[in-house]
KEPA-775360 format. One record per atom (N, C-alpha, C, O): residue in three letters; x, y, z. Coordinates in pm, whole numbers, padded with zeros to 5 digits, always signed. Atoms other than C-alpha are relative to their C-alpha. Layout:
ALAXYZ;...
# end
This chain:
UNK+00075+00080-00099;UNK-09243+12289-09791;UNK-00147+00032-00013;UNK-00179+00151-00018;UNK+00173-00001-00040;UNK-09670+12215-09772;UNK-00023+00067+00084;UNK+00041+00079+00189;UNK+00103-00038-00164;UNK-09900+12381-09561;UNK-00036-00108+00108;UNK-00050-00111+00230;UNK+00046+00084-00124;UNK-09993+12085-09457;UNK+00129-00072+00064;UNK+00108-00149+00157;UNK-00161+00051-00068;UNK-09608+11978-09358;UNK+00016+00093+00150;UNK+00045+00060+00265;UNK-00002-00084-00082;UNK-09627+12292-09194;UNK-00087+00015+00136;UNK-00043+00042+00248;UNK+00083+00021-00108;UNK-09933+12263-08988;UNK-00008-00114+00067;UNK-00082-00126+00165;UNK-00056+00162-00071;UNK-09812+11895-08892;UNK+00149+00112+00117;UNK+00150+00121+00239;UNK-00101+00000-00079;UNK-09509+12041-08749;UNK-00027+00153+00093;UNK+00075+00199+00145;UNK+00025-00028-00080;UNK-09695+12302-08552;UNK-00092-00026+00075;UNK-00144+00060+00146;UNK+00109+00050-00064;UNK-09931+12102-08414;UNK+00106-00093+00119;UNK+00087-00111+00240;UNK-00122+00109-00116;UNK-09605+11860-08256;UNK+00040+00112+00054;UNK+00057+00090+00174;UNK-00069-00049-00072;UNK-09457+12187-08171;UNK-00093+00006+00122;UNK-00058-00039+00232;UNK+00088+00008-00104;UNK-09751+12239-07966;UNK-00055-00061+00142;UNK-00084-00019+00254;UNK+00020+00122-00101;UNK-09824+11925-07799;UNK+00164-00005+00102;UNK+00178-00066+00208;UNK-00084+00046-00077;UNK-09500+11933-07672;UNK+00017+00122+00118;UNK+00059+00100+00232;UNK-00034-00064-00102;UNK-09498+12278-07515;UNK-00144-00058+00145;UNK-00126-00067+00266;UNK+00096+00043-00093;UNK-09833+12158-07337;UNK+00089-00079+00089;UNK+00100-00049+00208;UNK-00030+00124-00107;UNK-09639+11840-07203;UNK+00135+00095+00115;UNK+00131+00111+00237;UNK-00065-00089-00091;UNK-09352+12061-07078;UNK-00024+00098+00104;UNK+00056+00146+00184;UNK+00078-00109-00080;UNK-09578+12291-06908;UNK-00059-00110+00131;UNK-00043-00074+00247;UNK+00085+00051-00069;UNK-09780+12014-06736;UNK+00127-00085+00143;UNK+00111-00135+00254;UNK-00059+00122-00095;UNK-09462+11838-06601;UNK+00062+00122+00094;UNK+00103+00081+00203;UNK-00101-00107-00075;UNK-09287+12195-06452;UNK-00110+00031+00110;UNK-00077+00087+00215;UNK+00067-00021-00086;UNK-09625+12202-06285;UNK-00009-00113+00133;UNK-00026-00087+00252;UNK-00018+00165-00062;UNK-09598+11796-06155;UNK+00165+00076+00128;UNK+00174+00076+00250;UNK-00146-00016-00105;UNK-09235+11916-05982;UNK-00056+00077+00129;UNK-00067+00036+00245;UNK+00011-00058-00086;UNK-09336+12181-05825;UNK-00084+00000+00179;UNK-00078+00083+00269;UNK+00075+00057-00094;UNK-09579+11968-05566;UNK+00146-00030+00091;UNK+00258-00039+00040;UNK-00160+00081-00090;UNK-09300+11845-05257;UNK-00116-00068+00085;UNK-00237-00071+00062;UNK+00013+00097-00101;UNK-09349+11622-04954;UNK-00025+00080+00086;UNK+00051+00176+00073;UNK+00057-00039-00127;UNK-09510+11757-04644;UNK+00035-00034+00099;UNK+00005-00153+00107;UNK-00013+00072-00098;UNK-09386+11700-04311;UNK-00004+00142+00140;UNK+00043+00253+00160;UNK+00048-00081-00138;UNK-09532+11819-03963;UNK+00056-00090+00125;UNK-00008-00195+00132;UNK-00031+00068-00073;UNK-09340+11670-03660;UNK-00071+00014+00175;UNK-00083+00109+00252;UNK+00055-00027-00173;UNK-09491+11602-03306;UNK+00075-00081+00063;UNK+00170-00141+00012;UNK-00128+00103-00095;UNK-09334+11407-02993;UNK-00147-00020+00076;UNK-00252+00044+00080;UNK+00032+00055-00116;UNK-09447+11167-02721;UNK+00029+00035+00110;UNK+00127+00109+00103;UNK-00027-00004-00135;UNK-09426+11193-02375;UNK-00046-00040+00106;UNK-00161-00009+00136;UNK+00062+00017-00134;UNK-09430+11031-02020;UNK+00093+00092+00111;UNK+00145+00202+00094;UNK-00066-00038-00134;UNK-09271+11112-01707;UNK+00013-00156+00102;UNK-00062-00253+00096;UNK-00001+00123-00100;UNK-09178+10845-01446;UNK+00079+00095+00122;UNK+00177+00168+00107;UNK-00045-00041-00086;UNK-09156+10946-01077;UNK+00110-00118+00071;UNK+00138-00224+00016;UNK-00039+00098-00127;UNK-08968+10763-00781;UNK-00110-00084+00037;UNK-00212-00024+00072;UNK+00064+00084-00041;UNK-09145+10465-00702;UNK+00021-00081+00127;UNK+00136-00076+00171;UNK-00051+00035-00092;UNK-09191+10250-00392;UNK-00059-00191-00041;UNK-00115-00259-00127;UNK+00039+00130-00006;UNK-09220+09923-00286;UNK-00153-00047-00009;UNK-00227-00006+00080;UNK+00152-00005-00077;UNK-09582+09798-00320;UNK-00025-00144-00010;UNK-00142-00178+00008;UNK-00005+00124-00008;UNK-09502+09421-00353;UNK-00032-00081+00144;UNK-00124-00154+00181;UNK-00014-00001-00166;UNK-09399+09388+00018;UNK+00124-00174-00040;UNK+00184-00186-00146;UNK-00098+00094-00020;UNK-09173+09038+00087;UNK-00075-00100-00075;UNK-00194-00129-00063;UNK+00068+00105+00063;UNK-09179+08756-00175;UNK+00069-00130+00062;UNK+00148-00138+00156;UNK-00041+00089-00043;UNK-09144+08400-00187;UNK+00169-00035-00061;UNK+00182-00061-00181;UNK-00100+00001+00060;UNK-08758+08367-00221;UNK+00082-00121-00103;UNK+00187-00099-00162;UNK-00009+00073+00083;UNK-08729+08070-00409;UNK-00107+00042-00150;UNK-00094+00014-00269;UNK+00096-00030+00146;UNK-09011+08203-00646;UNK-00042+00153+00021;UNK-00142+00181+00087;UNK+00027-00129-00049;UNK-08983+08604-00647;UNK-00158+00036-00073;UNK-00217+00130-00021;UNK+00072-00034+00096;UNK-09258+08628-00894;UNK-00130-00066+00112;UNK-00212-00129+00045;UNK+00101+00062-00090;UNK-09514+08501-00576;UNK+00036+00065+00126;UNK+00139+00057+00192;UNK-00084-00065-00109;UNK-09553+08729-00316;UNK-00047-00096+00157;UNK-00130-00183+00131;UNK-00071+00065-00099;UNK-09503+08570+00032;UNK+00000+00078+00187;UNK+00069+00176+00216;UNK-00030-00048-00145;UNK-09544+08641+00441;UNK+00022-00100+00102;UNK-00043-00184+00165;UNK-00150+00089-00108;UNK-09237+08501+00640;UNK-00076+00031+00131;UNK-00157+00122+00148;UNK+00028-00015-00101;UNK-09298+08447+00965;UNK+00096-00009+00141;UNK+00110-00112+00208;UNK-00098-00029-00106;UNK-09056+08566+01235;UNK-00060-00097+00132;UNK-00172-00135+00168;UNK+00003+00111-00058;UNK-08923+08334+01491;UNK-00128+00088+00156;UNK-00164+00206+00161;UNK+00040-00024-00132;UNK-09120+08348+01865;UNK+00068+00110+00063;UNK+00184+00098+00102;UNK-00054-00066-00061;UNK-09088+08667+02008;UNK+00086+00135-00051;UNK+00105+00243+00005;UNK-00059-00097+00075;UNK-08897+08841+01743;UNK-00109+00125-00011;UNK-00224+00124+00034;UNK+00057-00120+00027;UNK-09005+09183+01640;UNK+00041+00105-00086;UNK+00008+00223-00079;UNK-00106-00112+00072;UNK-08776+09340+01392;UNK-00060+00125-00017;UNK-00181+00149-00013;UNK+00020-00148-00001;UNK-08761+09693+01357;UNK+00040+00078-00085;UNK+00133+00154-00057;UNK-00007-00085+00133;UNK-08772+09859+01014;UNK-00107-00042-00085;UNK-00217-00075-00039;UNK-00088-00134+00030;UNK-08756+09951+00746;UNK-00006+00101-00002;UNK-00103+00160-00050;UNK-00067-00172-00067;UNK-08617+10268+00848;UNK-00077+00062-00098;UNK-00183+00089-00042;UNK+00040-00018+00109;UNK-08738+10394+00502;UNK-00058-00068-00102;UNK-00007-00105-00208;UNK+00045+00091+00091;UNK-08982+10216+00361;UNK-00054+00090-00089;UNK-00173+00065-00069;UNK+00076-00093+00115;UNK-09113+10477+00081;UNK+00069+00075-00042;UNK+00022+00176-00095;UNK-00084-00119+00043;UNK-08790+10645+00006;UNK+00023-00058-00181;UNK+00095+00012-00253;UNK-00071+00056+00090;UNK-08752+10424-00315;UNK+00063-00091-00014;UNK+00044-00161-00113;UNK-00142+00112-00059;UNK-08448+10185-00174;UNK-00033+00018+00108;UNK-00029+00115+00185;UNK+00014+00067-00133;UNK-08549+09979+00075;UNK+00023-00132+00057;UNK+00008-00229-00018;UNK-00008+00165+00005;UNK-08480+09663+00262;UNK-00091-00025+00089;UNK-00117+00009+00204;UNK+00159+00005-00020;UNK-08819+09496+00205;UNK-00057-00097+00133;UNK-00168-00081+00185;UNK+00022+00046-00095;UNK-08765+09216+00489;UNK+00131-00097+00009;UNK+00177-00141-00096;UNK-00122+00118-00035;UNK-08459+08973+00642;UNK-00059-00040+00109;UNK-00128+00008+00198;UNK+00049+00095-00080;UNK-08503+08696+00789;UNK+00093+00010+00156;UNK+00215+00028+00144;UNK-00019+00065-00132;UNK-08437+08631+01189;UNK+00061-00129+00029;UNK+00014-00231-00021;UNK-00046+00152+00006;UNK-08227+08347+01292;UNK-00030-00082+00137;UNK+00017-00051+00246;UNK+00006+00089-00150;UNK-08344+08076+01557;UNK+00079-00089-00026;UNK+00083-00128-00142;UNK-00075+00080-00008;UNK-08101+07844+01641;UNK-00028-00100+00135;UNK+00062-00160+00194;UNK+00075+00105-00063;UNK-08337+07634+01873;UNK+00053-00011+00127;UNK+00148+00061+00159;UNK-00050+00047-00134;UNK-08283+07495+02214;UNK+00084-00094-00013;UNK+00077-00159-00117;UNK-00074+00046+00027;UNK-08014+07318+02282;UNK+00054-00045+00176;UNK+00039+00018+00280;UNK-00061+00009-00192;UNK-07840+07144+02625;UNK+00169+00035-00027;UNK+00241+00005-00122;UNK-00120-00039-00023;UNK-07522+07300+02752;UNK+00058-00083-00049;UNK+00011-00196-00040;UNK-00160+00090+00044;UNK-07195+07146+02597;UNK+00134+00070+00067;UNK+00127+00192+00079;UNK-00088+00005-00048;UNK-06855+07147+02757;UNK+00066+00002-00112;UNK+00175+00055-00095;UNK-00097-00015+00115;UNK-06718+07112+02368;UNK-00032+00149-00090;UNK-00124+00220-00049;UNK+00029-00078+00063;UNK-06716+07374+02120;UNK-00105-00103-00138;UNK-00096-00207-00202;UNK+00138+00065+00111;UNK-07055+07323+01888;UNK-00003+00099-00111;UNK+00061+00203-00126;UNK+00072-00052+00128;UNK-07218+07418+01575;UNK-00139-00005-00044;UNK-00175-00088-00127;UNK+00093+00034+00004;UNK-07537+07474+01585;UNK-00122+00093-00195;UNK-00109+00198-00259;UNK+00072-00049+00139;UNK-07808+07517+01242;UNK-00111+00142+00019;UNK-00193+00108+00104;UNK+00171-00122+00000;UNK-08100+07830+01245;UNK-00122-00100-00109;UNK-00116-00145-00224;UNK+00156+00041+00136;UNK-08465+07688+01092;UNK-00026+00047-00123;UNK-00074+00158-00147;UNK+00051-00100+00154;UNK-08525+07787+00768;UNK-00145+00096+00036;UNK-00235+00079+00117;UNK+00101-00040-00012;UNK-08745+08033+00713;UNK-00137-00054-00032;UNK-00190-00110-00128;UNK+00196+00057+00003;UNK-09118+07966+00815;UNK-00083+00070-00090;UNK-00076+00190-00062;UNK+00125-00125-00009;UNK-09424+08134+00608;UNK-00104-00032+00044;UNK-00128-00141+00097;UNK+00122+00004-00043;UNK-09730+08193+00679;UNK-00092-00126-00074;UNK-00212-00112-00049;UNK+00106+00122+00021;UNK-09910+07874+00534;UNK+00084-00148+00009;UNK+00063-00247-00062;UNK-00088+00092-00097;UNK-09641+07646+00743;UNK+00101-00066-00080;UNK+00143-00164-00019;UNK-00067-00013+00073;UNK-09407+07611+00454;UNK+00159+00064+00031;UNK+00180+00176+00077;UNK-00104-00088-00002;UNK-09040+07661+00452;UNK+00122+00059-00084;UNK+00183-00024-00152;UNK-00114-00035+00110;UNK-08774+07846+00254;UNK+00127+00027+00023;UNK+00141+00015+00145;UNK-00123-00081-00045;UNK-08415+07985+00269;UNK+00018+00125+00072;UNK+00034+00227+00005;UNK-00099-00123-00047;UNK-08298+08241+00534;UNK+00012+00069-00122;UNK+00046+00006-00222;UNK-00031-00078+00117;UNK-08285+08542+00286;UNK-00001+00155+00060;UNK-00005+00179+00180;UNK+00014-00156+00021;UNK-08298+08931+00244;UNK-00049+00022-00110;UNK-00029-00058-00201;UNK+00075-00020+00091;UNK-08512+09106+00022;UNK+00023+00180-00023;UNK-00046+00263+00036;UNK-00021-00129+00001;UNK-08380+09442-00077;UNK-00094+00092-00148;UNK-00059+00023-00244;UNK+00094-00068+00078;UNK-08648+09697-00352;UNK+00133+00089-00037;UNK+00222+00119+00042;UNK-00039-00140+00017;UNK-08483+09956-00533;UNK-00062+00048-00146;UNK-00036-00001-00255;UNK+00132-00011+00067;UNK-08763+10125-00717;UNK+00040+00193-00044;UNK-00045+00267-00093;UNK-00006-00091+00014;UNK-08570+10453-00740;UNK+00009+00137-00175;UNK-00010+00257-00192;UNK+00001-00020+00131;UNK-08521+10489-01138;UNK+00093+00111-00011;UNK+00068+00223-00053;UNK-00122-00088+00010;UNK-08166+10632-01108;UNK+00111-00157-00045;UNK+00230-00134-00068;UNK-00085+00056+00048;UNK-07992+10353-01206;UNK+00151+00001+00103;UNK+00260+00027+00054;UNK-00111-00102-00054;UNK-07742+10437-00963;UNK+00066-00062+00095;UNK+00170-00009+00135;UNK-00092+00061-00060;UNK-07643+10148-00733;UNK-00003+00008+00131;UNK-00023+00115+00189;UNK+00025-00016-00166;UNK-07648+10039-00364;UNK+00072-00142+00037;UNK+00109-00231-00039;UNK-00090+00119-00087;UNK-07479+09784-00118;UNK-00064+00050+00105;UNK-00102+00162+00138;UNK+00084+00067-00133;UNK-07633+09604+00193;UNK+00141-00077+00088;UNK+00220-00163+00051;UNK-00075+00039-00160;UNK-07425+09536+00523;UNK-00060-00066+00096;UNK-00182-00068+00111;UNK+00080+00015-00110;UNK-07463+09382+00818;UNK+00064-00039+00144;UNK+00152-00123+00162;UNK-00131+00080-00099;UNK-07332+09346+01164;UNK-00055-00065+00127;UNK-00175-00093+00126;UNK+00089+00121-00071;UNK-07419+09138+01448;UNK+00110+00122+00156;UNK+00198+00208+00152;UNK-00011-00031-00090;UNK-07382+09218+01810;UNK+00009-00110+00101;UNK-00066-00208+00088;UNK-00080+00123-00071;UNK-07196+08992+02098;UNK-00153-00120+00045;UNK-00222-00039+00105;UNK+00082+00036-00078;UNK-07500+08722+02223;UNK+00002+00007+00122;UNK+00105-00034+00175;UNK+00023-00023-00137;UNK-07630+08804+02568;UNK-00109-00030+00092;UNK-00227+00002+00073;UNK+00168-00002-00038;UNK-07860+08711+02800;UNK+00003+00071+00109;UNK+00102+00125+00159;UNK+00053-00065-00100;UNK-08068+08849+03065;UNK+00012-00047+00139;UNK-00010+00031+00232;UNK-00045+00068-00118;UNK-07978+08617+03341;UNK+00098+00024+00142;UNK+00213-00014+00162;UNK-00074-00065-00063;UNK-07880+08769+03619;UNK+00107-00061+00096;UNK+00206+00009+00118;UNK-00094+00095+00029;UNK-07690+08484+03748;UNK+00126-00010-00027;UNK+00227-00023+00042;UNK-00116+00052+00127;UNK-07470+08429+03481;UNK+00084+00131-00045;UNK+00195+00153-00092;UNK-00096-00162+00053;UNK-07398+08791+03421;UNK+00062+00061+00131;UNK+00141+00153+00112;UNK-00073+00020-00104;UNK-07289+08791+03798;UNK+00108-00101+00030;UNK+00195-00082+00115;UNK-00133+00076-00018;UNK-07061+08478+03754;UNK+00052-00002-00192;UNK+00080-00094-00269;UNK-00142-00063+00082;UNK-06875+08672+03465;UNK-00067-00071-00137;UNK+00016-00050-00225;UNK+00118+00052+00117;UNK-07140+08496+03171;UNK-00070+00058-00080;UNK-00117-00011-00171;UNK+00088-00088+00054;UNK-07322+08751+03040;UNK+00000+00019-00194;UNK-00057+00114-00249;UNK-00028-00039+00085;UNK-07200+08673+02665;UNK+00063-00142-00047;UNK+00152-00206+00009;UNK-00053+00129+00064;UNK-07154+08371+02438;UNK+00159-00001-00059;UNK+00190-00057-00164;UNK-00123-00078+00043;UNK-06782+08516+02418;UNK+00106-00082-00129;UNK+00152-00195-00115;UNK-00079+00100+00123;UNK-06584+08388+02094;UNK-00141-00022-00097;UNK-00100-00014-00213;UNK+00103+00082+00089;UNK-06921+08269+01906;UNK-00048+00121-00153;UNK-00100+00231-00175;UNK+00050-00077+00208;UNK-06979+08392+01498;UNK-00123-00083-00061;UNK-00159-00198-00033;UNK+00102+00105+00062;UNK-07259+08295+01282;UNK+00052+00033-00149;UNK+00080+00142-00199;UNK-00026-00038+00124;UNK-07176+08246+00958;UNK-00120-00037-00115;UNK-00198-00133-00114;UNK+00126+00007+00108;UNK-07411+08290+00654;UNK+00022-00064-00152;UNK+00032-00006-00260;UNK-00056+00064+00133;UNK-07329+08013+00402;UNK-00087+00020-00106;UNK-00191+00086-00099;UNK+00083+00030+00142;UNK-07446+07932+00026;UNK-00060+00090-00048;UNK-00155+00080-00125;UNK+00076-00163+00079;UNK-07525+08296-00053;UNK-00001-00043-00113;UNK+00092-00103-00166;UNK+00010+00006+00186;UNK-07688+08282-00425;UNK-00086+00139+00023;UNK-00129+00189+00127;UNK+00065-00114+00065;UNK-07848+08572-00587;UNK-00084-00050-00033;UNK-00072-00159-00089;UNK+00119+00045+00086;UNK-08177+08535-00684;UNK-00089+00123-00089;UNK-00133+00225-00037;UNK-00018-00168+00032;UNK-08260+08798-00914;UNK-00140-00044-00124;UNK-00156+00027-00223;UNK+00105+00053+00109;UNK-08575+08605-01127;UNK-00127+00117-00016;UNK-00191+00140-00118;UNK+00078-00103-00018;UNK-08793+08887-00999;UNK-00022+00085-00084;UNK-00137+00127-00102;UNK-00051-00169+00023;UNK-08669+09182-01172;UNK+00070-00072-00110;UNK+00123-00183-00111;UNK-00076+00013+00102;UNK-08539+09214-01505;UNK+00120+00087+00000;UNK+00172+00108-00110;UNK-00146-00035+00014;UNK-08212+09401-01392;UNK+00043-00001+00169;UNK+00055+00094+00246;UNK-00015+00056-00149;UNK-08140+09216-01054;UNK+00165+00085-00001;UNK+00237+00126-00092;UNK-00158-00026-00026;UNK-07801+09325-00812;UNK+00069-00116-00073;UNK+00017-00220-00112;UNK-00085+00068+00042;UNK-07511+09181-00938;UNK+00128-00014+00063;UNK+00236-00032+00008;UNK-00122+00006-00114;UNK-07284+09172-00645;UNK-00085-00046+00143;UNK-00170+00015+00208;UNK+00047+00036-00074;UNK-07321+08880-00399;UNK+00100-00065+00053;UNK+00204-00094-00006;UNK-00171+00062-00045;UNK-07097+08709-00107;UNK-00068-00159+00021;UNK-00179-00183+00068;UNK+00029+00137+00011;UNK-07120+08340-00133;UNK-00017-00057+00173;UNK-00093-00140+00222;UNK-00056+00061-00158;UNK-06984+08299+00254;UNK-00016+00113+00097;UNK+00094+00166+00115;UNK-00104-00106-00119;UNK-06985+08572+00536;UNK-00030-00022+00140;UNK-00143-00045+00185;UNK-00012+00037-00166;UNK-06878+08522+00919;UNK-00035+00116+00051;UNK+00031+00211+00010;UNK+00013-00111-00082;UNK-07018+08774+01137;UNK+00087-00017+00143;UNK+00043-00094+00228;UNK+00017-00039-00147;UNK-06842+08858+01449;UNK-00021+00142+00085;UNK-00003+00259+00053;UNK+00067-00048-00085;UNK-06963+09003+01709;UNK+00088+00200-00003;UNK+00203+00207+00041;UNK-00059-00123+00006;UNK-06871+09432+01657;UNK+00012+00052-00119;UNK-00031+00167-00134;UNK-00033+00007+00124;UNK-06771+09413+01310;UNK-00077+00009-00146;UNK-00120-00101-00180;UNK+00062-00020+00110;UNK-06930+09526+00980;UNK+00017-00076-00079;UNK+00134-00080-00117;UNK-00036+00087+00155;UNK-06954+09283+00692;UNK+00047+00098-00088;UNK+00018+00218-00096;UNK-00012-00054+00180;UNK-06815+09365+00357;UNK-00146-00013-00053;UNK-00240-00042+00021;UNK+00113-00055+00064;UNK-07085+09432+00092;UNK-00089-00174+00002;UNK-00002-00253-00035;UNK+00054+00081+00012;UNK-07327+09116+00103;UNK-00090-00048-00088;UNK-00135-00162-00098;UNK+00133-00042+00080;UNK-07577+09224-00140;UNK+00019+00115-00052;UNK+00067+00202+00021;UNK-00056-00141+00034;UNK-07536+09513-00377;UNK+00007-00015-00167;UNK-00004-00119-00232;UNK+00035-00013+00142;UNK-07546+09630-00727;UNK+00072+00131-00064;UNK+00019+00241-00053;UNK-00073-00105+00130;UNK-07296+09851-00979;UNK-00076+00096-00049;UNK-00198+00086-00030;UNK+00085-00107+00077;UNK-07417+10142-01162;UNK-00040-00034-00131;UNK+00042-00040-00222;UNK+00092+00053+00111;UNK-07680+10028-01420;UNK-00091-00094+00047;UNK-00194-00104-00020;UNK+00002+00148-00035;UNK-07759+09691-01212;UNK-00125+00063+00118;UNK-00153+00183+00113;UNK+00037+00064-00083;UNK-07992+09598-00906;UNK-00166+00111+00000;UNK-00202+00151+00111;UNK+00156-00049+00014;UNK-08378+09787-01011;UNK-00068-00116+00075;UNK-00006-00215+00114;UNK+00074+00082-00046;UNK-08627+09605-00877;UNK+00021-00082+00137;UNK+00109-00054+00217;UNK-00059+00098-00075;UNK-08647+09312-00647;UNK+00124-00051+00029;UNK+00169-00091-00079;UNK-00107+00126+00071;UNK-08340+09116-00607;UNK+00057-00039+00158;UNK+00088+00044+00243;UNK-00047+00066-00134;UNK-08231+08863-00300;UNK+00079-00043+00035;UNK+00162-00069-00052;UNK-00154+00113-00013;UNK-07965+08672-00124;UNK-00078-00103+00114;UNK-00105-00089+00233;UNK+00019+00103-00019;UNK-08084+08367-00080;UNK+00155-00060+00106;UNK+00266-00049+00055;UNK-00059+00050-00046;UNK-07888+08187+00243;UNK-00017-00160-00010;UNK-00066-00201+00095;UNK+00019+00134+00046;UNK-07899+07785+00092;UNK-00054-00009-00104;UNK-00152-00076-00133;UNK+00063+00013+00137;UNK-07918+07871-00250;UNK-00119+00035-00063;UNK-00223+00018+00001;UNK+00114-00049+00031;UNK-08157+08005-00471;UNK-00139-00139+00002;UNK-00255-00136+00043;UNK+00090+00146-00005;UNK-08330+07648-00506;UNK-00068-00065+00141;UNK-00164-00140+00158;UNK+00013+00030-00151;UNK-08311+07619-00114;UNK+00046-00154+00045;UNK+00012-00222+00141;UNK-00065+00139-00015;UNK-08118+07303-00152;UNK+00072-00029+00160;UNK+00054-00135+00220;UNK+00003+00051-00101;UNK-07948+07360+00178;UNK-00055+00131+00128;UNK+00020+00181+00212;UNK+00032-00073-00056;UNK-08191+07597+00345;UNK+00026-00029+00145;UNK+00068+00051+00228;UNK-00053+00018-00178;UNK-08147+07416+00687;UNK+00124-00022+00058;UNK+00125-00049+00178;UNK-00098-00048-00078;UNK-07767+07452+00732;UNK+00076+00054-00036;UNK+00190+00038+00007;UNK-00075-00095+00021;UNK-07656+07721+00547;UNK+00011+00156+00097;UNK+00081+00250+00056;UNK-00029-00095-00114;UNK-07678+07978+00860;UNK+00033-00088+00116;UNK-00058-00157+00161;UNK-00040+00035-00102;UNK-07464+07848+01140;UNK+00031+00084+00102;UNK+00030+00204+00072;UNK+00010-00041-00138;UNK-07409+07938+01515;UNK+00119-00064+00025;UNK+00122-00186+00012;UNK-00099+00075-00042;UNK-07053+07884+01630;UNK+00050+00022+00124;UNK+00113+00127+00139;UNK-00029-00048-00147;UNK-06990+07865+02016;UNK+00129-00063+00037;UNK+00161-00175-00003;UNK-00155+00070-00093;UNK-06667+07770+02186;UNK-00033-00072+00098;UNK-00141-00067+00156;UNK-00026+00134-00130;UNK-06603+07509+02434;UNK-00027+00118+00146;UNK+00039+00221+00157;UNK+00000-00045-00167;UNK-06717+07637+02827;UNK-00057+00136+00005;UNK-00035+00206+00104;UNK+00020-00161+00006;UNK-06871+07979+02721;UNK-00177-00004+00024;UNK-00217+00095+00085;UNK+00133-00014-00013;UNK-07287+07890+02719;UNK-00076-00064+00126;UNK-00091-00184+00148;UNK+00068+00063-00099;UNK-07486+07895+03041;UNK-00124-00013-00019;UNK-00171+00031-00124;UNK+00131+00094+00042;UNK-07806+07740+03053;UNK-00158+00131+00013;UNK-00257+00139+00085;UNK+00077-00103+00023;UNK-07986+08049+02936;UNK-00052+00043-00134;UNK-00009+00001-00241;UNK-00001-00011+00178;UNK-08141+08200+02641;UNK+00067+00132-00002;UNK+00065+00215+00089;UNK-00090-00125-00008;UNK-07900+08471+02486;UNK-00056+00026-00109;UNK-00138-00055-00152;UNK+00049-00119+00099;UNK-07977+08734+02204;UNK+00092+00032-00058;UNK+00185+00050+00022;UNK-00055-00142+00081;UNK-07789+08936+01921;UNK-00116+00050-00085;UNK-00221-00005-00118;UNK+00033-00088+00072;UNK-07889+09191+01741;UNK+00061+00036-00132;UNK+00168+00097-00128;UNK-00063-00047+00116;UNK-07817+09246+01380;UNK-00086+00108-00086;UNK-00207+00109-00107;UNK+00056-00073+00063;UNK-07831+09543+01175;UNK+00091-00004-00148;UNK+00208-00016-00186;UNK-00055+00026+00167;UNK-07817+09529+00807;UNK-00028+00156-00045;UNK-00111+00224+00015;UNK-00072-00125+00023;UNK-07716+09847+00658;UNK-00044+00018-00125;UNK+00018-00063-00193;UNK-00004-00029+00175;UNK-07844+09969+00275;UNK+00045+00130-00004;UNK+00006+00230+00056;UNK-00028-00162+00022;UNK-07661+10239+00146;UNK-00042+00014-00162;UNK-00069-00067-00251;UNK+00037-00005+00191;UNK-07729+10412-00196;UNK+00125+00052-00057;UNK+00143+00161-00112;UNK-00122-00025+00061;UNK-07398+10395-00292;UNK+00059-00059-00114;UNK-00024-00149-00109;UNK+00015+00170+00097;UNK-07306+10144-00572;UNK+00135-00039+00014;UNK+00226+00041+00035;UNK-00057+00061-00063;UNK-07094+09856-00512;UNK+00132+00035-00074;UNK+00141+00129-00153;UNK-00089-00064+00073;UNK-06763+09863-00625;UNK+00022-00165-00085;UNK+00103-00177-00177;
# end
């Protein structure tokens, strides 16, 4: 063999240990990784909407209780779960009847002389996910007439109101209740079943029960007044209803 064969074939040996060298150095680089995190917190929240318009929750809204009314809550308005306002029922003047009647309540009035559906407006702003049901019970009508409560009168005796065309209106809130009663009769002593109310996962936010539909198609006679034949003297009488939220979730 040449010298110069020879110095050809250590010149390739060469070049090649270079390239082998350069690539054991190329490996040995890796990937870098430094990890960090985000973070919020979310407390208990309250209501700070106050009562909307129940045909359009997304518009807020001030109902205007009948003459005289004065309701009295909510009990807890800043606990989280609250019920934000229900409506009052007038069922107007009316002349004595000798038959048994049926009389309508006004839709609800607001404040810029406008009217909507009889409703309830229950918040639950608590961020537990965790579920609640609304009650409600009514108390016998009575009046003050001293009269009438001396000739044995004192009490529209037999008379229920019942709260038709319950809808849910739940446009408010992107995870409205999901438990609503289409129909319920109050009488006089007696607790409703759940009326309003929401499963575990369900009813955040706003969410209503519309009495004449969410549309308010029949806002003026889906709350009725039902009296018996020979029971109303020519007085004005009263109940009292208390609606009930528990933080329980519905079943």
């Amino acid at each position: 063999m040449s010298k110069t064969v020879i110095k050809y074939v250590s010149l390739t040996t060469l070049g090649f240990l270079v390239a082998t060298s350069t690539l054991q150095h190329a490996s040995a680089i890796t990937t870098q990784e430094y990890n960090t995190k985000g973070e919020v917190t979310f407390t208990t929240g309250i209501d700070t909407t106050g009562p909307v318009d129940p045909q359009d929750p997304t518009i807020p809204a001030t109902p205007v209780d009948p003459s005289g009314v004065n309701p009295g809550g909510p009990t807890m308005p800043n606990s989280g779960l609250t019920i934000v306002y229900t409506s009052s029922f007038d069922f107007g003047t009316q002349p004595v009847s000798n038959k048994a009647e049926v009389y309508n309540a006004v839709a609800q009035e607001l404040s810029d002389g406008t009217t909507r559906t009889n409703y309830v407006q229950v918040a639950d702003n608590r961020g537990t996910f965790s579920g609640w049901n609304l009650k409600v019970q009514m108390t016998e009508f009575k009046t003050a007439d001293t009269a009438l409560i001396a000739n044995g009168h004192e009490t529209l005796a037999g008379a229920t109101v019942t709260l038709d065309d319950g809808e849910l209106q739940g446009t408010g809130t992107a995870n409205p209740a999901n438990i609503s009663a289409t129909t319920t009769v109050l009488t006089p002593g007696v607790q409703s079943a759940t009326i309003l109310g929401a499963t575990a996962g369900h009813g955040s936010g706003n969410s209503l029960l519309n009495f004449g539909g969410k549309d308010g198609t029949t806002k003026d006679t889906a709350v009725k007044l039902s009296v018996p034949a020979g029971v109303a003297g020519a007085a004005k009488y009263t109940a009292d209803l208390t609606w009930t939220l528990d933080d329980t979730p519905s079943n």
